[in-house]
MARKEMAR-251194 format. One record per atom (N, C-alpha, C): atom name; residue in three letters; x, z, y. Coordinates in Angstrom, 3 decimals. Last residue first. Layout:
REM MARKEMAR-251194
> CA, ala, X, Z, Y
...
This chain:
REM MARKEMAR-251194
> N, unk, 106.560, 125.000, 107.572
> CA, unk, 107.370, 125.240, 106.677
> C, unk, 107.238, 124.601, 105.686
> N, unk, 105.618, 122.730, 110.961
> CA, unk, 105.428, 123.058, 109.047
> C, unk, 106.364, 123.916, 108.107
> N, unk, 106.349, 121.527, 112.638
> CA, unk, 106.220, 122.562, 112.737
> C, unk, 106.133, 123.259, 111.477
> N, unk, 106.483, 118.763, 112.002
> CA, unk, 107.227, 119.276, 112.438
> C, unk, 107.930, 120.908, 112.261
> N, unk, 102.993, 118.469, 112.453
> CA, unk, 104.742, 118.322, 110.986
> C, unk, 105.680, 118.949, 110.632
> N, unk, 103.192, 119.114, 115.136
> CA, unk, 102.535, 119.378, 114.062
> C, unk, 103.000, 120.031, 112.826
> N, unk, 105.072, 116.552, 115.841
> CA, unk, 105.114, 117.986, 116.263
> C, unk, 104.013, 118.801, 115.465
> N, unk, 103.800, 114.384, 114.818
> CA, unk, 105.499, 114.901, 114.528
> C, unk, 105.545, 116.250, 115.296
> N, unk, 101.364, 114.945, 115.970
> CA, unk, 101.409, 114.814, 114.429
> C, unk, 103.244, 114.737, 114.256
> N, unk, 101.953, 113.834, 118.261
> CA, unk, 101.143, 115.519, 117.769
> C, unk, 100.967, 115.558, 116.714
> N, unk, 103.373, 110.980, 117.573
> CA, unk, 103.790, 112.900, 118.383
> C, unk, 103.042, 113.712, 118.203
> N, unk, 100.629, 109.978, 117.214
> CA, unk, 101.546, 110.210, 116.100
> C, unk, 102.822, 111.350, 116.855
> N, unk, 98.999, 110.008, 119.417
> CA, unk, 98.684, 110.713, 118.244
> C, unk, 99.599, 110.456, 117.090
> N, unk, 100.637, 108.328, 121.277
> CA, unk, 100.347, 109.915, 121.631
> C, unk, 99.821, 110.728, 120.355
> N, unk, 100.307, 106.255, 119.838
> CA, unk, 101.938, 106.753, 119.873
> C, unk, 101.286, 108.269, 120.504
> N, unk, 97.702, 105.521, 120.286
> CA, unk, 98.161, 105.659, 118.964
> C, unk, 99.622, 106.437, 118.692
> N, unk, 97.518, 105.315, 122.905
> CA, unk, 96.913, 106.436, 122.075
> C, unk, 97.652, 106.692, 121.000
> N, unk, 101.114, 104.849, 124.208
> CA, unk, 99.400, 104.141, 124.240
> C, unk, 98.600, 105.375, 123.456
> N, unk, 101.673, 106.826, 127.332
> CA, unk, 102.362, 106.375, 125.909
> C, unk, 100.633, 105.611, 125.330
> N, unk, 101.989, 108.407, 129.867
> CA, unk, 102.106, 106.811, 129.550
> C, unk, 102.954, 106.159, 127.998
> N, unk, 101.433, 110.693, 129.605
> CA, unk, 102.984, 110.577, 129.248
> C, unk, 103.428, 109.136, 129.319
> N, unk, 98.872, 110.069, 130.394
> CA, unk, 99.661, 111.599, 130.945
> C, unk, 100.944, 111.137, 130.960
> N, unk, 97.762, 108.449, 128.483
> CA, unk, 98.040, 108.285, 130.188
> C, unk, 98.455, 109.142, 131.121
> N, unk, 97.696, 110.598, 126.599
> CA, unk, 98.185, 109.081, 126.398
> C, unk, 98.272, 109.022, 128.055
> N, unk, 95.991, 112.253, 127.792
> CA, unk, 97.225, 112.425, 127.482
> C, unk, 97.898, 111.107, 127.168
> N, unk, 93.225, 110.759, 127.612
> CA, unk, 94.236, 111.452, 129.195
> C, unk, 95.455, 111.836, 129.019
> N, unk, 93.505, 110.437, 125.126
> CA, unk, 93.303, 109.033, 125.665
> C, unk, 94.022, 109.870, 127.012
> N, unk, 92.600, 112.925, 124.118
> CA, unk, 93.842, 112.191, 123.676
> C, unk, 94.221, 111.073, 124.679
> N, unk, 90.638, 113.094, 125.413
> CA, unk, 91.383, 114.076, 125.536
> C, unk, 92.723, 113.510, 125.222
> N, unk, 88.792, 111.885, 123.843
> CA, unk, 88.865, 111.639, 125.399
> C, unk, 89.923, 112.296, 125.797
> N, unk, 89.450, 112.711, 120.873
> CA, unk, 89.907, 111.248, 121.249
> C, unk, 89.435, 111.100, 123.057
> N, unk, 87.736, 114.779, 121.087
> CA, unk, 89.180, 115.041, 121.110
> C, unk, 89.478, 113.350, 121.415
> N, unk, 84.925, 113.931, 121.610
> CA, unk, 85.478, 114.531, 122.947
> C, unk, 87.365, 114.444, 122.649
> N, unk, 84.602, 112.673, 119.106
> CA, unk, 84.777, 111.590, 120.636
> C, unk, 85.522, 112.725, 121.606
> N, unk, 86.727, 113.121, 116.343
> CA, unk, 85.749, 113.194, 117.099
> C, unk, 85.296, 112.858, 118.437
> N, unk, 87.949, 109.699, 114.575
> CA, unk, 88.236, 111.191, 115.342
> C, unk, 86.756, 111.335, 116.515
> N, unk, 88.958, 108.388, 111.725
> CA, unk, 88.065, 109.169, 112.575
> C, unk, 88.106, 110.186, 113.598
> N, unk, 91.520, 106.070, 111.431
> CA, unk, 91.276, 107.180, 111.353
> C, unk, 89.919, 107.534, 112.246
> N, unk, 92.826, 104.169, 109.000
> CA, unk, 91.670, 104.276, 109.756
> C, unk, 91.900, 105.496, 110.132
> N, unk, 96.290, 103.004, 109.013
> CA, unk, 94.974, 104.170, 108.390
> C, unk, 94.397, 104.155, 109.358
> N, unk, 98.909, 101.515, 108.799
> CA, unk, 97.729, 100.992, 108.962
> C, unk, 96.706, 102.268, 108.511
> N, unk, 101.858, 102.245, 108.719
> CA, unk, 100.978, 102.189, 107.544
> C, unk, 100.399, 102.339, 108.047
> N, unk, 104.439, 100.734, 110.488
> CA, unk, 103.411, 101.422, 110.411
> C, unk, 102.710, 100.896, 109.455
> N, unk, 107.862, 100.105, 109.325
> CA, unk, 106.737, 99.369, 109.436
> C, unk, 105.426, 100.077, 109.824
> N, unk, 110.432, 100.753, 107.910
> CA, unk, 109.898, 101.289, 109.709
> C, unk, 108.826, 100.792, 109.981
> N, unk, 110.124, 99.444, 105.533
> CA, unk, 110.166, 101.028, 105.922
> C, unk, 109.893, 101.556, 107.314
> N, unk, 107.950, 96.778, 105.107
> CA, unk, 109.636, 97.475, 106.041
> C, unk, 109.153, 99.245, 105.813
> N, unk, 105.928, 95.479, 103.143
> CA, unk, 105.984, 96.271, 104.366
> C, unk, 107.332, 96.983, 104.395
């Protein structure tokens, strides 16, 4: 696997936040998966 390659993780998410995600995904017209890796670089991001 490439360094720029996505690492594949299951993830669980609860239904209402994944409905939520999904309107944002179609907010910014980005697919889910790219809408939940931005709130996770912003998140991150945010981190000391």
């Amino acid at each position: 696997m490439s360094e720029n390659q996505a690492n594949p993780y299951p993830l669980r998410i609860d239904k209402k936040l994944m409905k939520k995600i999904k309107s944002l995904a179609h907010e910014h017209a980005r697919s889910v998966n790219k809408e939940i890796e931005y709130a996770l670089r912003l998140y991150v991001g945010n981190q000391k």
